[in-house]
NUGU-386061 format. One line per 8 residues: their letters; for each residue y, z, x of N, C-alpha, C, O. Coordinates in steps of 0.2 Angstrom, whole numbers. Atoms other than C-alpha are relative to their C-alpha. Example, Ala and Ser with C-alpha at 12.3 -4.5 7.8 and 13.67 -1.06 7.14 Angstrom:
! NUGU-386061
AS) -6/0/4/-22/39/62/6/0/4/5/3/9 | -6/-1/-4/-5/36/68/5/3/-4/11/4/-1
***
This chain:
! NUGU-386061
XXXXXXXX) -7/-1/2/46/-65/15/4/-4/5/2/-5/11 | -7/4/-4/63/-75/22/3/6/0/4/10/-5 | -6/-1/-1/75/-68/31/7/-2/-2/12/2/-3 | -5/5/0/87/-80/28/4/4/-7/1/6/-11 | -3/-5/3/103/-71/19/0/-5/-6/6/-3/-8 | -3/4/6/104/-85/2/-8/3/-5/-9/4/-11 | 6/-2/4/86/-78/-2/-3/7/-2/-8/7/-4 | 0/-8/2/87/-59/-4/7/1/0/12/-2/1
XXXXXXXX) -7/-4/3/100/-46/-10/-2/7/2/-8/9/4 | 1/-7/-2/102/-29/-6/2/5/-7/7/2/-8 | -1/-4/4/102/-15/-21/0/6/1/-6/9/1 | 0/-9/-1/107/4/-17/3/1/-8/8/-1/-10 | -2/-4/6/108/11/-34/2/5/1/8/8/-1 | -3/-6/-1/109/25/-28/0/2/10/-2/-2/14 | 1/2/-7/112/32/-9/-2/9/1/-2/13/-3 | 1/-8/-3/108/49/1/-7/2/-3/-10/2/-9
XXXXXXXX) 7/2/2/90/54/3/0/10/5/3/12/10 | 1/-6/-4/81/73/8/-5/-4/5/-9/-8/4 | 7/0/-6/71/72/26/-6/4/-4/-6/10/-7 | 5/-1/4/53/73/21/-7/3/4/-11/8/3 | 6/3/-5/41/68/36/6/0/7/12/0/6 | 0/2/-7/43/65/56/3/-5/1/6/-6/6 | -2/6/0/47/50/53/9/-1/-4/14/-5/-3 | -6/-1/2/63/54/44/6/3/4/11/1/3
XXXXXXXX) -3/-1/-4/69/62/58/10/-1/4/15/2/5 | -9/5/-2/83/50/65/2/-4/-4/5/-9/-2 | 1/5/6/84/42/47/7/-4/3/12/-1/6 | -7/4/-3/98/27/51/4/0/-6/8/-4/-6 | -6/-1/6/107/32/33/5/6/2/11/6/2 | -6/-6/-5/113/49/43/1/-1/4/5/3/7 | -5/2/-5/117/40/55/5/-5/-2/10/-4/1 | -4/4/1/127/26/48/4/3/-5/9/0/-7
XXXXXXXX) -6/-2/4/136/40/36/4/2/5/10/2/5 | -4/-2/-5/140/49/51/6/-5/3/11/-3/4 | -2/4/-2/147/33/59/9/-1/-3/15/0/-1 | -6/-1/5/159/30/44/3/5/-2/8/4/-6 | -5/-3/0/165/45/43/-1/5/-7/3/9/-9 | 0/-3/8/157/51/25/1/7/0/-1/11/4 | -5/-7/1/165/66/18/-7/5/-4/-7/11/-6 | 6/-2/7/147/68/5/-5/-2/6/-5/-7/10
XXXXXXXX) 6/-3/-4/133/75/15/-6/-5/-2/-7/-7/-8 | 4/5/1/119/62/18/-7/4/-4/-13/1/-5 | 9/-5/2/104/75/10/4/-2/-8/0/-1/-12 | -5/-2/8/116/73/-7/-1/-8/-4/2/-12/-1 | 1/4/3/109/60/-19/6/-3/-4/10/1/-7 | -6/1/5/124/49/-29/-1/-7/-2/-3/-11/2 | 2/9/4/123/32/-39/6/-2/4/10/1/6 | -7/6/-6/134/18/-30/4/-3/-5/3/-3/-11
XXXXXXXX) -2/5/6/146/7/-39/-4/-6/-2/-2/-10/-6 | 3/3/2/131/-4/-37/-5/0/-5/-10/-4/-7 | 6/-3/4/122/4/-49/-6/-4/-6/-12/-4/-8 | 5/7/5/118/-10/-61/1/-8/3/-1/-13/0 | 0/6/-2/120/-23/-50/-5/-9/-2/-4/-14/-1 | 6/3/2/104/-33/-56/1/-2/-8/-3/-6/-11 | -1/4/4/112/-36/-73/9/0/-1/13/1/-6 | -7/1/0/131/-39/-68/1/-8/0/-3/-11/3
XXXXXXXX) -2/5/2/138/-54/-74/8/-2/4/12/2/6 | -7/2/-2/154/-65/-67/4/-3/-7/4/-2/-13 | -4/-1/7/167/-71/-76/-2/-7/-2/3/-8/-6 | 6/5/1/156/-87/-79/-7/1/-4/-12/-3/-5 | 7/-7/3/144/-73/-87/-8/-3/3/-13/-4/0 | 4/4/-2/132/-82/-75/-3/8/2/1/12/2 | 1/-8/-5/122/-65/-66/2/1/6/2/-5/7 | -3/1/-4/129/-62/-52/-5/0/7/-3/-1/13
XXXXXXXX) 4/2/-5/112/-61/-42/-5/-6/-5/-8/-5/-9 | 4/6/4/105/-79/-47/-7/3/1/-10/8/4 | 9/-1/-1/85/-81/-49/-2/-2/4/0/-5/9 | 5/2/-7/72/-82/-38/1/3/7/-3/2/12 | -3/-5/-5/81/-70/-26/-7/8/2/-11/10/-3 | 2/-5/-2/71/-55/-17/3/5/0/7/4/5 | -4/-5/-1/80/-38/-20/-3/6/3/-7/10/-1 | -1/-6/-2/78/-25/-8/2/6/-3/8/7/-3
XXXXXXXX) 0/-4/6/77/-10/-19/3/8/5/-1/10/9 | 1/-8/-2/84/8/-13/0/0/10/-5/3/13 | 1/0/-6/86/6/5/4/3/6/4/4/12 | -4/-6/-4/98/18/8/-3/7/-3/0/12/0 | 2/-6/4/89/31/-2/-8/1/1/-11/-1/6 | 5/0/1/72/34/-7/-1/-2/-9/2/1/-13 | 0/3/5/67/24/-24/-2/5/-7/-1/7/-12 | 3/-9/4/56/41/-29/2/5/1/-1/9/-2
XXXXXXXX) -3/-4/0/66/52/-24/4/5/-7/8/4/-12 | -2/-3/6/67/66/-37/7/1/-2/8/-1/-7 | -7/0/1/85/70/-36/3/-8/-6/8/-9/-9 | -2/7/5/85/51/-44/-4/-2/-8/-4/-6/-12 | 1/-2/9/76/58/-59/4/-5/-6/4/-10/-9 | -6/2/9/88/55/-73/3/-7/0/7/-9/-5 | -3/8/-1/93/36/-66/-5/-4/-1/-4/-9/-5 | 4/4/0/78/29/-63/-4/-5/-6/-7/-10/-5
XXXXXXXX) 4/3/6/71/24/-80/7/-6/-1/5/-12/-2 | -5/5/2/87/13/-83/-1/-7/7/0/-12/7 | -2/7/-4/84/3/-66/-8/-1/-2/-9/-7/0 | 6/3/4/66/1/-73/3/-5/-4/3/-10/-1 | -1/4/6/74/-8/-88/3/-6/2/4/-12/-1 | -4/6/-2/84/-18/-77/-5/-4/4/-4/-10/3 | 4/1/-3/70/-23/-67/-5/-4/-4/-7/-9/-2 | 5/3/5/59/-28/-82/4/-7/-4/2/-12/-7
XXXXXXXX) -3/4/5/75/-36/-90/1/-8/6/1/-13/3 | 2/5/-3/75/-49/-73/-5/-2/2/-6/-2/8 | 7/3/-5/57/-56/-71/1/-5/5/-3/-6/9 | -2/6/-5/68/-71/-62/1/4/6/3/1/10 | -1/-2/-5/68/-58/-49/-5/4/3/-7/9/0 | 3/-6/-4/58/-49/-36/3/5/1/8/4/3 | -1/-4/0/60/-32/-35/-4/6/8/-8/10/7 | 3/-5/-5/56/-22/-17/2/6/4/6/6/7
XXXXXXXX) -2/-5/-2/55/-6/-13/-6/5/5/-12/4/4 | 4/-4/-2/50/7/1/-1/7/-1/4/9/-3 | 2/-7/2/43/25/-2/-3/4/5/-9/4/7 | 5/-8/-4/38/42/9/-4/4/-6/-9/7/-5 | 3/-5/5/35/49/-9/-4/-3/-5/-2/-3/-11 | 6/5/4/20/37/-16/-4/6/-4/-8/4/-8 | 4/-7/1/13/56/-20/5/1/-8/4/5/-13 | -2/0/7/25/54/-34/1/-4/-5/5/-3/-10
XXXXXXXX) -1/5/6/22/38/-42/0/0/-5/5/-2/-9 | 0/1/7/16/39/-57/2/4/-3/1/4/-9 | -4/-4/7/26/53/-64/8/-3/1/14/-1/-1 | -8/4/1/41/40/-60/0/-7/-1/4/-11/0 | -1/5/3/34/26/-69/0/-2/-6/-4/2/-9 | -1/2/9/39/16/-87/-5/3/-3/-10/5/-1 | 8/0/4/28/19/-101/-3/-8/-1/-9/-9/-3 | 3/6/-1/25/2/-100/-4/-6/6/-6/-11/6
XXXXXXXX) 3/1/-8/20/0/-81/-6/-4/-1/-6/-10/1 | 8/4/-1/1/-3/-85/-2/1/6/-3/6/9 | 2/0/-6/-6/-10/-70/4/-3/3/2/-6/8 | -7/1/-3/13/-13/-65/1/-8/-2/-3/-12/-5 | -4/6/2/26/-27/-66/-1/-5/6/0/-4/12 | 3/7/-5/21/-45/-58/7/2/4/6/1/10 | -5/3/-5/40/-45/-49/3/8/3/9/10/5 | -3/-10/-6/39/-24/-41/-5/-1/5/-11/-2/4
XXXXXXXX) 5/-1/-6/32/-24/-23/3/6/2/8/8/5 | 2/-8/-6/29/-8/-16/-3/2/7/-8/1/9 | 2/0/-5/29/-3/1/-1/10/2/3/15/2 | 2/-6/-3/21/13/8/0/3/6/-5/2/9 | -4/0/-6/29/19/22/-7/4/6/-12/4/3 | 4/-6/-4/19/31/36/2/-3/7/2/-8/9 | -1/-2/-9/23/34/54/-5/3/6/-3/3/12 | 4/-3/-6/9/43/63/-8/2/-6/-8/1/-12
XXXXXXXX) 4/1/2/-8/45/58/-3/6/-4/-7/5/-8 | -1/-5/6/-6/62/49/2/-1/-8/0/2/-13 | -4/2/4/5/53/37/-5/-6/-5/-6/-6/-11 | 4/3/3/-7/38/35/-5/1/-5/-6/-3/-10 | 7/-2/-1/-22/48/33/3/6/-11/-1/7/-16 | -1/-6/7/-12/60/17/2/-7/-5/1/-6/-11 | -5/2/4/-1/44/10/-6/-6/-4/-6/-8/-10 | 1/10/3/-11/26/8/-9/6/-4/-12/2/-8
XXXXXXXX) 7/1/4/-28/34/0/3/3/-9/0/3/-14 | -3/-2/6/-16/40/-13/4/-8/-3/3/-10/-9 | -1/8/1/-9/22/-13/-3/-4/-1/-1/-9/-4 | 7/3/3/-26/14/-15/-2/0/-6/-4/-5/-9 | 2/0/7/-29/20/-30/6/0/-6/6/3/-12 | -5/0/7/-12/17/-40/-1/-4/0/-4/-8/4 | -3/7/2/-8/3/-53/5/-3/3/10/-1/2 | -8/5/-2/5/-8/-44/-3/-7/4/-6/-6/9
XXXXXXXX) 1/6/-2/2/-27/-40/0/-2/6/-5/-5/9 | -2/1/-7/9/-29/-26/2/5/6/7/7/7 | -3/-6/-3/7/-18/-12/-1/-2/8/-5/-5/12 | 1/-1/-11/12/-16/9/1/5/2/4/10/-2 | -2/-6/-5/11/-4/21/5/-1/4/5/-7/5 | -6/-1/-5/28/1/32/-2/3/5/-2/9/5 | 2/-5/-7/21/7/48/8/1/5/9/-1/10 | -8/0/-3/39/11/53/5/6/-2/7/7/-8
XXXXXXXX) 3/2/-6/45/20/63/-7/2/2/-10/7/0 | 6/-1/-1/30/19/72/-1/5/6/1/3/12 | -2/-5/-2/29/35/80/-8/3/6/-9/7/10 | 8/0/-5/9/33/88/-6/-5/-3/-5/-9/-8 | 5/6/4/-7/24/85/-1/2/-6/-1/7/-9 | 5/-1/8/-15/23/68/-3/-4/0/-2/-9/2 | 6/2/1/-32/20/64/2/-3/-9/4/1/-14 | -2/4/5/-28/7/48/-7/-3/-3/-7/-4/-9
XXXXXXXX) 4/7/3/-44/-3/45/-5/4/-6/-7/0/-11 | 1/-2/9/-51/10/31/5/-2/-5/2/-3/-11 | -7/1/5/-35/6/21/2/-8/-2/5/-11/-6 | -3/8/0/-35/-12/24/-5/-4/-5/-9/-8/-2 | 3/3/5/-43/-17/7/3/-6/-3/9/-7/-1 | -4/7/3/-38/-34/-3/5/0/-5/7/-4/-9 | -8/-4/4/-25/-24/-11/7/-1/4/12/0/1 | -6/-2/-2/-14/-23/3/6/-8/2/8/-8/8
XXXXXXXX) -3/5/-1/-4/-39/5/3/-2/8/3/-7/10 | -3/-1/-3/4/-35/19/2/6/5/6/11/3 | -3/-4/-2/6/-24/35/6/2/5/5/4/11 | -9/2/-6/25/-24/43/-2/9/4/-4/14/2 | 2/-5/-4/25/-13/59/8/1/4/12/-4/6 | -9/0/-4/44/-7/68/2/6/4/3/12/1 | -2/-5/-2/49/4/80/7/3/-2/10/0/-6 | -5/-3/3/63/18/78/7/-5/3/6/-10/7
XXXXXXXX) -8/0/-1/82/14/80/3/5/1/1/11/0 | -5/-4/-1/97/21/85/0/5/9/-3/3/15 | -2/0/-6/103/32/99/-6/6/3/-6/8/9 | 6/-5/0/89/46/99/-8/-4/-1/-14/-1/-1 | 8/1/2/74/35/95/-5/0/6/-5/-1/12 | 5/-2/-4/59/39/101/-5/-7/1/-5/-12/-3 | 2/9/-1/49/24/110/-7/0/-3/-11/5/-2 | 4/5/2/38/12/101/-5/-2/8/-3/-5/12
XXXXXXXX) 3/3/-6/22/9/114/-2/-6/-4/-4/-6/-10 | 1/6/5/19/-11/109/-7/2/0/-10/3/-5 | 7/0/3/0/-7/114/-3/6/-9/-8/6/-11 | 1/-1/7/2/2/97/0/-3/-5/-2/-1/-11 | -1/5/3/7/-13/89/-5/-4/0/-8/-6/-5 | 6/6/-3/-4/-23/97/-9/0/-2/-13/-4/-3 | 7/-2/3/-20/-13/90/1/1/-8/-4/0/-12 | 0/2/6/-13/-13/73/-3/-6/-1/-8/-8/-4
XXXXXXXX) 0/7/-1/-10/-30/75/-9/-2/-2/-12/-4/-8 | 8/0/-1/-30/-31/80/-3/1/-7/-6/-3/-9 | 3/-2/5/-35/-21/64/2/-5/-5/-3/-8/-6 | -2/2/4/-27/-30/53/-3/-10/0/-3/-13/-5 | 2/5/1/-33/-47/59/-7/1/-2/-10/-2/-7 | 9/-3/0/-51/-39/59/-2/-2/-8/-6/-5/-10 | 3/-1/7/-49/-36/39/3/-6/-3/1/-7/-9 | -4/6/6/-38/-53/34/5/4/-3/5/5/-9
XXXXXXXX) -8/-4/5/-22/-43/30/5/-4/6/6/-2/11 | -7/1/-2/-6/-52/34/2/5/5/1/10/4 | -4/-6/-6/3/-43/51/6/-3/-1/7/-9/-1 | -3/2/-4/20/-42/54/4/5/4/5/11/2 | -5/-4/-4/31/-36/69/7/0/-3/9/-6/-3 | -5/2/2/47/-35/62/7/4/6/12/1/8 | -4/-2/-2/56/-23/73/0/2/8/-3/8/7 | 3/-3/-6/54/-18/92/3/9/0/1/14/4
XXXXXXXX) -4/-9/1/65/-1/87/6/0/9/5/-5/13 | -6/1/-6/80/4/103/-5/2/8/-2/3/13 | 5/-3/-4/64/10/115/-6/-1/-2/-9/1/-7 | 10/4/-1/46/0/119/0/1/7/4/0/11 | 3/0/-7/35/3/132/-6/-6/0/-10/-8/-5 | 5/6/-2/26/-11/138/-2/-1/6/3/-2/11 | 3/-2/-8/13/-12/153/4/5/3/7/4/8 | -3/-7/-3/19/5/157/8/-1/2/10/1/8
XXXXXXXX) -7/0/-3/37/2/159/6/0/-8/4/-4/-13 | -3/-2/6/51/9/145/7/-7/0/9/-10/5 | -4/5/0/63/-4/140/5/1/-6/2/2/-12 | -6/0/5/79/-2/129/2/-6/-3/3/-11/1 | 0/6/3/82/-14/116/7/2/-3/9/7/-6 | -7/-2/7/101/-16/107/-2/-3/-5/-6/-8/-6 | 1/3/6/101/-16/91/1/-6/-3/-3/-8/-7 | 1/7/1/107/-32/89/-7/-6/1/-8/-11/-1
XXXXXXXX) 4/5/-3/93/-40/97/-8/4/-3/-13/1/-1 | 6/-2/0/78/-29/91/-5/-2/-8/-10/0/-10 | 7/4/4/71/-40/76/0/-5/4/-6/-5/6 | 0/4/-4/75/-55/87/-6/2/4/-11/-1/3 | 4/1/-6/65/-50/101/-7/3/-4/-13/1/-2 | 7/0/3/50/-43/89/-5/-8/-2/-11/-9/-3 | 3/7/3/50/-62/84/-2/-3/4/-8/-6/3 | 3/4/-6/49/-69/99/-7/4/3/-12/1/5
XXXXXXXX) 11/-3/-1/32/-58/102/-4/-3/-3/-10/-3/-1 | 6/6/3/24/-72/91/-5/5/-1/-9/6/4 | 7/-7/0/12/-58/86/0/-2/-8/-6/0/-9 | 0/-1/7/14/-61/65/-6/-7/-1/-7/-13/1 | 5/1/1/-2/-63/60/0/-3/-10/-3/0/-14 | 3/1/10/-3/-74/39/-4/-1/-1/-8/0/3 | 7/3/1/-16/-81/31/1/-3/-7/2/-1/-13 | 2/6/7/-17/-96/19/-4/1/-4/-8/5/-6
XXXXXXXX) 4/-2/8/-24/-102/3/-9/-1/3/-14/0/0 | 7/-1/-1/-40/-106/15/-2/5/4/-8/6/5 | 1/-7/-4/-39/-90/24/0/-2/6/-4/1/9 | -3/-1/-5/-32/-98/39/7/4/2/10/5/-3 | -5/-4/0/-18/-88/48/4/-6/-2/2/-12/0 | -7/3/1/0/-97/40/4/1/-1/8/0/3 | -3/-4/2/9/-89/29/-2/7/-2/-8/8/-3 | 1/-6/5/12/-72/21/-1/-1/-8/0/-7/-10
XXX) 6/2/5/3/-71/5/7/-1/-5/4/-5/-10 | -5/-2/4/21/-70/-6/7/-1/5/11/3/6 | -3/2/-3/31/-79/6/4/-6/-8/9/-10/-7
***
């Protein structure tokens, strides 16, 4: 995946999401409504005005997200979140109706896939990647064997925030394309130790699965000393750890597999 802002989009269909798991905790959607000031309770599900974003047109009736774009799907919300029942099947439609687009989303409630997918899913659509979030090894241990075994193309694990070690290399089969790993955020986060990163890291080179660092979160300990990180600077400085792990078309490390 690119960073770079000309090559993804961001899609909240909908916003406001229930705490589920440990790792929801300091969710950074309750805090960034709190911030602003929102008057609509962050637990309170509600469609955005971007709701169709993915087939809105200009006045050039060109779409308004060109092709070839990555769209970050639901990133203020949760994608399965049942409260998003009754919307969900139309941003299917819009999903199926751009194949010129990648569609990416994260999930706590992978436990509810399949009673939230089209009837034409099958073994899923080439342009939906799914990421299966967990945070502690309680989490991993209930969420990725249920993730294993669904239909869907393209799948990563979210180790974020990463709340302690996880034992991963059962899970690390040739399904998984990708493991992104990020400490917490915000002004309560709980610290990220890197040597937990660092043995992911290891697992993952072990099996040939893609790593990456993507975030230090506002609190890492490293060689036993705690370090505050601003938010500004905490994907910056995950980058600088040169720790991302790719693997090419000859299974040298280079890129991510869907770069």
């Amino acid at each position: 995946m690119s960073d770079s802002d000309d090559l993804y989009v961001n899609w909240n269909p909908w916003h406001g999401c229930t705490k589920i798991s440990p790792g929801c905790r300091y969710c950074y959607v309750y805090r960034q409504d709190e911030m602003y000031g929102s008057e609509i309770g962050s637990d309170l599900a509600r469609r955005t005005a971007n709701y169709n974003l993915p087939v809105k047109r200009g006045r050039n009736k060109e779409y308004k997200i060109p092709s070839g774009r990555l769209v970050f799907t639901c990133f203020t919300s949760d994608f399965l979140l049942q409260d998003a029942d009754p919307w969900r099947q139309e941003c299917w439609e819009m999903m199926r109706m751009r194949q010129d687009l990648r569609f990416y989303f994260f999930t706590k409630r992978i436990d509810r896939f399949m009673e939230c997918i089209p009837s034409d899913w099958g073994d899923g659509y080439d342009n939906v990647l799914v990421g299966c979030t967990v945070e502690n090894q309680p989490m991993a241990d209930y969420r990725l064997p249920i993730f294993l075994r669904l239909p869907i193309k393209h799948k990563s694990i979210i180790a974020a925030p990463l709340l302690g070690e996880i034992r991963l290399s059962e899970y690390l089969d040739e399904t998984i394309e990708e493991v992104s790993v990020g400490g917490e955020s915000g002004r309560y986060a709980r610290p990220c130790n890197y040597d937990w990163v660092l043995e992911m890291r290891r697992q993952c080179v072990e099996k040939g699965v893609p790593f990456r660092f993507h975030q230090t979160g506002a609190r890492i300990v490293k060689d036993g000393r705690l370090y505050y990180v601003p938010r500004r600077y905490q994907h910056s400085q995950a980058h600088k750890a040169n720790i991302d792990y790719r693997i090419g078309s000859l299974g040298e490390p280079e890129t991510a597999r869907w770069e």
